[in-house]
Structures are given as structure tokens and as C-alpha cells.
C-alpha positions in Angstrom: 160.9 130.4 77.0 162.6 131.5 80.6 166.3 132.2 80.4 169.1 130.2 82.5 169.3 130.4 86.4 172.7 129.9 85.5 173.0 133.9 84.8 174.5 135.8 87.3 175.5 139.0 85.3 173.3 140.7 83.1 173.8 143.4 80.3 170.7 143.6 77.5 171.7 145.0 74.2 169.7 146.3 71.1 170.8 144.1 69.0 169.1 141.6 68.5 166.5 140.2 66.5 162.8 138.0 66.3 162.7 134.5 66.5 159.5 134.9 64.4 158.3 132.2 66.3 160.7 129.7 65.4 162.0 126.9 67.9 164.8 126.9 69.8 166.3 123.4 69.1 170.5 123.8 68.2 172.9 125.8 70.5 176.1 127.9 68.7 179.0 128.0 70.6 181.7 130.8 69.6 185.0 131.5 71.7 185.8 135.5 72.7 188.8 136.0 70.8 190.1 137.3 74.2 189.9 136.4 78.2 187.6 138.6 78.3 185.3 138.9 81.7 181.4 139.2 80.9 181.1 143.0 81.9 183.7 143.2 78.9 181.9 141.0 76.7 178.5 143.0 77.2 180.4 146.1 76.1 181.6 144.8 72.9 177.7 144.2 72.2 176.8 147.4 73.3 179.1 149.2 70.2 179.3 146.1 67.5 176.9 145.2 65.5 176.4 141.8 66.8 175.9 140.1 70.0 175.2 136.6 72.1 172.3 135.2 74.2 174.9 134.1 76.7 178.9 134.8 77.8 181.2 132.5 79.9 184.2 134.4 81.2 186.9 132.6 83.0 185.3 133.4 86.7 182.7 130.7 85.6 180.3 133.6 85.2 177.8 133.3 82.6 176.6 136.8 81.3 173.1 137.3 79.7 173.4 139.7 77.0 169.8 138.9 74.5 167.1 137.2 76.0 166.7 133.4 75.0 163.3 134.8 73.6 164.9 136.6 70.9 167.5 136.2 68.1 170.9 137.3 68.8 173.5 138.1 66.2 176.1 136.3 66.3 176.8 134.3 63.1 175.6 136.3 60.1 172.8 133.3 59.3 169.4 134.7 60.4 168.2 131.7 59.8 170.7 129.3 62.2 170.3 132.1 64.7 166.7 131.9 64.6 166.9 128.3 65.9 170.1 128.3 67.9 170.6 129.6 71.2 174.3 131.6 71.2 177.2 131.2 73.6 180.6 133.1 73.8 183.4 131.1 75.6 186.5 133.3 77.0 190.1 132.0 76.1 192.4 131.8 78.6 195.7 132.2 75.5 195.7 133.9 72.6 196.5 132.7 68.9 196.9 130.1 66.9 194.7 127.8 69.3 192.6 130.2 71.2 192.9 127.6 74.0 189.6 127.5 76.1 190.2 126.2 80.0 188.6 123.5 81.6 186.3 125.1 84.2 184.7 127.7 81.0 184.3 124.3 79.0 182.5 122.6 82.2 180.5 125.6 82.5 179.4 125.6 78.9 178.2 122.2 79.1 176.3 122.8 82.4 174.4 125.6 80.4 174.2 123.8 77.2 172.3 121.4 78.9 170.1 123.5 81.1 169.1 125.1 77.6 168.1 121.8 76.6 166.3 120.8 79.4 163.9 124.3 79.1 163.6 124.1 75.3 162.5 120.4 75.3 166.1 119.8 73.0 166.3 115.3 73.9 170.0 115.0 72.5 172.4 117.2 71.2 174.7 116.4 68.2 177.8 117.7 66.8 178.9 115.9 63.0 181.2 118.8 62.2 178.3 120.1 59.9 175.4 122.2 59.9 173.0 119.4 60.1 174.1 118.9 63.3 172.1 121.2 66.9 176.0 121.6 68.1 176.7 124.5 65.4 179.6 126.9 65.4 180.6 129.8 63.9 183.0 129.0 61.0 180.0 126.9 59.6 178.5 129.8 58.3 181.0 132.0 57.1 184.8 132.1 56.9 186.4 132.7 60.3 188.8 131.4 62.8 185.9 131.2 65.6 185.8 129.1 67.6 189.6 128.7 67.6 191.3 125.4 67.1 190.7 124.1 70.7 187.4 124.4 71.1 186.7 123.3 67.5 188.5 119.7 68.8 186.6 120.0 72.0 182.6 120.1 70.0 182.2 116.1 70.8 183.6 116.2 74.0 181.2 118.6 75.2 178.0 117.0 72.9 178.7 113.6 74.9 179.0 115.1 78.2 175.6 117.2 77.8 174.0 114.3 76.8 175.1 112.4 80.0 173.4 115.4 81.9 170.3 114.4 80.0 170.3 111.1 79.7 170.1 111.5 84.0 167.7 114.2 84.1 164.1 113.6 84.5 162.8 117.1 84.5 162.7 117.9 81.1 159.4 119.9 80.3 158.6 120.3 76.5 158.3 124.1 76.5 155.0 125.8 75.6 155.3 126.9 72.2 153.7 130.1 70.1 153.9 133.4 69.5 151.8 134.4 72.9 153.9 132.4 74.6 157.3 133.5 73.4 155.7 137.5 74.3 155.1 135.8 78.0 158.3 134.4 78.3 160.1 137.5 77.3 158.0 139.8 79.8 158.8 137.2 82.9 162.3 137.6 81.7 162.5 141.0 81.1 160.3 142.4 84.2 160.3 139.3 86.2 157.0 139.1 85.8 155.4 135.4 86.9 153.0 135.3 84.1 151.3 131.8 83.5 153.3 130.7 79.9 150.0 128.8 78.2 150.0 131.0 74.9 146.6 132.3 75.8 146.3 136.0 75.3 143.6 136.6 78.1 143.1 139.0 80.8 146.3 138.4 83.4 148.6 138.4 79.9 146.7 142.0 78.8 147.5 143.4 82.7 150.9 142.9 82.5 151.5 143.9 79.0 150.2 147.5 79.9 152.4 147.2 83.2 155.3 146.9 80.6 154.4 149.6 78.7 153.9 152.0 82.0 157.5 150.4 83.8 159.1 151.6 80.3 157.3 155.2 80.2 158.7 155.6 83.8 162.4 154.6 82.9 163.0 155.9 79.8 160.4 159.2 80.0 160.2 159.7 83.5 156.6 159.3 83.7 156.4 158.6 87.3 152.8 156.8 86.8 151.2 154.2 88.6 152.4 150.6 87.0 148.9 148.7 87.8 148.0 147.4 84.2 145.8 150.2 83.7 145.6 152.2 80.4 143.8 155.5 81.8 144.4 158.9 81.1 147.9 159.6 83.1 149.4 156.5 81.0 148.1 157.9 77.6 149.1 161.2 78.7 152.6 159.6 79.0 152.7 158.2 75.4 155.1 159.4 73.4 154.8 159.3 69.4 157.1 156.6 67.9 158.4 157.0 64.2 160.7 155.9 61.5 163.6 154.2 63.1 163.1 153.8 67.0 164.0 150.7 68.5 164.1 149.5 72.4 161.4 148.1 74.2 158.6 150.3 73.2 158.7 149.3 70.4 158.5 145.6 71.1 155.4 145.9 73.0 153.7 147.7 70.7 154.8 145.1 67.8 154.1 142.2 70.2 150.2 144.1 70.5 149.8 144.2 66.9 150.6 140.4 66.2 148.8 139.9 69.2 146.0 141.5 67.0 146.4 139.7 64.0 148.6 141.9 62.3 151.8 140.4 60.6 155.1 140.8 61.0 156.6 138.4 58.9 159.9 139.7 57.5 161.7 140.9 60.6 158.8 140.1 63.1 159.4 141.7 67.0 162.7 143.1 66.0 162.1 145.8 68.5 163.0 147.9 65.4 160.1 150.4 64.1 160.7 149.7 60.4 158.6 150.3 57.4 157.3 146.3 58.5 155.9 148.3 61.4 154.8 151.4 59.5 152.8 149.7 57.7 150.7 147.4 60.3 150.4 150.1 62.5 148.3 151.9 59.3 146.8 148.4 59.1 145.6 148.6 62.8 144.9 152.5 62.3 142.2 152.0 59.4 140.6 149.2 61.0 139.9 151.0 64.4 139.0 154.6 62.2 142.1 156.5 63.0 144.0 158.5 61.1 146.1 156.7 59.1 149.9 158.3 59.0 152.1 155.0 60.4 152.9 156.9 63.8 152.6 155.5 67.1 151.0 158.4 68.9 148.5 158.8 72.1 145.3 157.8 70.6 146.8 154.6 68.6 148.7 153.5 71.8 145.0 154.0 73.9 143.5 151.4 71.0 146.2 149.1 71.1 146.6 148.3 74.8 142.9 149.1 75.8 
């Protein structure tokens, strides 16, 4: 699962959550409350609690804020968010009808139906329900988003995506499964060119452990060689993750552990190292004749990415 070519801003945030392998097949479409532009929007993420896959400002800019690989929060239903890809929409006027312009409302259908096209989604439909793949906010709990204009605009914008389908004939069913969504999300992430087949073999490993260096050298300062090799300056370099860490780290080393057979099926590659984590990495600890304590340290990272 690849993210839009459509994005020409980007701005990753924290929060966000695992797909736990479920399909991408419904989009969510939420307006901004505001005219606000994407670097704005990617701020709000960056000290709320919630967050978008994607933001349209009113420069036609679309703003990547959580990759398409992972669940954003952005409706309070884990499980619609699980499935749905998330939009934000900028208003160009303010209350009661939140009015959303023309050229953010084109855009939106442009990436609505790019999103279709890469997730293998054949029509979308709006019925002013949840049983609908056109969802929006107020279906799930009680607020004003989307606004009243975009709310009267949800068919509109169904009908014209599927006119972009209907005369597209490059729509790819997506390789699906959890090896897969981990390869999608380190092209994404690293722009990477990994071969998405949901086969965990050799190429896969390489760049995995490339990951895990790139990320030792940003956020540690490692300054070690990213070739895919775990040897003694890169487990030299590992640090000892605990009780409440998040970022990228820590997704790699839950995407290993799955990778190994170890489940994570409550809050799956959260990026979030929880007691779920805690207790796989003891799991994977036993089993390879460690000492068993639930930290990430050097000699657990060497027998995960070895």
C-alpha cells in the first residue's frame, strides 16, 4: 500500500495507529473547521490527539500527515478507521455552512479516486449511512464535521469519482498481507523500492535493518553505515526500549516480531511499546534463550534483525 503522488507536502505525526491488517476499502472525508493551509493542518496533529492520512488546503495542496499504511485518528471508531482512508478538506467561510470551494472539492475527488485506483476500491458509494465506503465524521459520533456543504456535496463527489473509474483502466488489485503492508510502509517512509509480494525474504530483511540503522542515525546520531547489515557498530548503536516509547523504532521492531510469528492483536504496529509489546518481546526472549525482562536492549535487537 503506496501513498498518493498527489502529495506535495509532508508532515508525519505519532499518532496514529495499525491497520492490523485490515483492508483499505471506504474513504472518510472531514472538513478543517478553518481555511487552514496544510503546514497548519500538520501542526494541529502534531499537539491533538488525533490526525488524518491526507489534508487539502485551499492552494490545492494535499498534505500527507499518516501514512496510507497505517490508521489515522480521525473519527473516534477504530474500527471505520481501520478500513477507511482519512481526508481533511479546508473551508474557505466559517459557520453555520463551513462552505468548502470548488477547486478543494475537485481536488478531493482527484485523490479519492487515486486512493481507489491503488487499493483496488471498484465503486464508491455514499447512502448517507455507514454502510456506505463514502463515510464522514458525524456518522460516528455527534459533531458538526463535515459542515453543512460538504455534507450536501457527498453524492456529488461519489458520482464524479466514479466517472474517474469507470474511465480508468489501471486499476491494480493491491497486494495484500501483513508483509506486504510492512513493505509498503518502508517504500513510503524511506523511499525504499522494495518489491511489495508479501514475501519476507532476503531483499525485505536488507532493508528492514537499513531502517533500523537510517533511524539510529537520525534520532541517536549513530553515524553508521546504512548497508542492511546488523554487525557490531549497529548493535553497538542500539538503544534499550521500555514501557512507553513510541516512533519508528518501535515499529520496526513490532513489525520483526509479527514478522516472527509473534502476535499483536489488540493494537498491532501501533508504533507504541505497550504492555502488547512487553509481552511478545518476552515471548521472542524465551524462545531464543535470553533473559526474559520485556526490554528491547542490544542482544534482543542482534536476534531480532539477524
Amino acid at each position: 500500500m503506496s501513498n498518493s503522488k498527489l502529495v506535495n507536502y509532508t508532515d508525519l505525526t505519532t499518532h496514529y495507529g495499525s491497520r492490523n491488517g485490515t483492508k483499505i476499502d471506504r474513504i472518510t472525508l472531514h472538513h478543517m473547521a478553518g481555511n487552514l493551509a496544510v503546514e497548519a493542518c500538520g501542526n494541529v496533529f502534531k499537539t491533538r490527539e488525533a490526525s488524518s492520512n491526507y489534508g487539502i488546503d485551499n492552494d490545492e495542496r494535499v498534505g500527507l500527515y499518516v501514512d496510507e499504511s497505517n490508521r489515522a485518528w480521525s473519527t473516534a471508531n477504530p474500527s471505520n478507521d481501520r478500513r477507511a482512508v482519512n481526508i481533511e478538506l479546508a473551508n474557505d467561510s466559517g459557520a453555520p455552512d463551513w462552505h468548502v470551494s470548488d477547486k478543494v472539492i475537485n481536488k478531493c475527488i482527484e485523490l479519492c479516486a487515486d486512493i481507489c485506483k491503488r487499493n483496488g476500491i471498484l465503486k464508491l458509494s455514499y447512502d448517507g449511512t455507514e454502510n456506505g465506503n463514502l463515510t464522514v465524521h458525524n456518522m460516528f459520533i455527534s459533531t458538526t464535521c463535515p459542515g453543512p456543504y460538504l455534507q450536501s456535496k457527498l453524492s456529488y463527489i461519489a458520482d464524479e469519482v466514479n466517472k474517474k473509474l469507470e474511465n480508468s483502466d489501471d486499476r491494480t488489485p493491491p497486494v495484500e498481507g501483513i508483509t506486504a503492508t510492512i513493505q509498503n510502509t518502508l517504500n513510503s517512509r524511506y523511499g525504499y523500492n522494495i518489491v511489495v509480494d508479501n514475501i519476507y525474504g532476503p531483499d525485505t530483511h536488507k532493508h528492514m535493518v537499513k531502517a533500523l540503522q537510517h533511524e539510529f542515525n537520525i534520532q541517536l546520531g549513530s553515524k553508521i553505515a546504512e548497508d542492511g547489515i546488523f554487525g557490531p557498530r549497529t548493535k553497538s548503536s542500539c538503544p534499550v526500549l521500555r514501557s512507553g516509547m513510541k516512533g519508528n523504532i518501535t515499529w520496526l521492531v513490532q513489525s520483526m516480531l509479527v514478522i516472527k510469528g509473534y502476535k499483536l492483536d489488540k493494537y498491532g504496529m501501533d508504533s507504541v511499546y505497550g504492555n502488547e509489546t512487553i509481552n511478545a518481546i518476552k515471548k521472542f526472549q524465551s524462545t531464543a534463550k535470553l533473559s526474559v525482562d520485556g526490554l528491547c536492549g542490544k542482544n534482543t535487537f542482534e536476534k531480532l534483525f539477524s
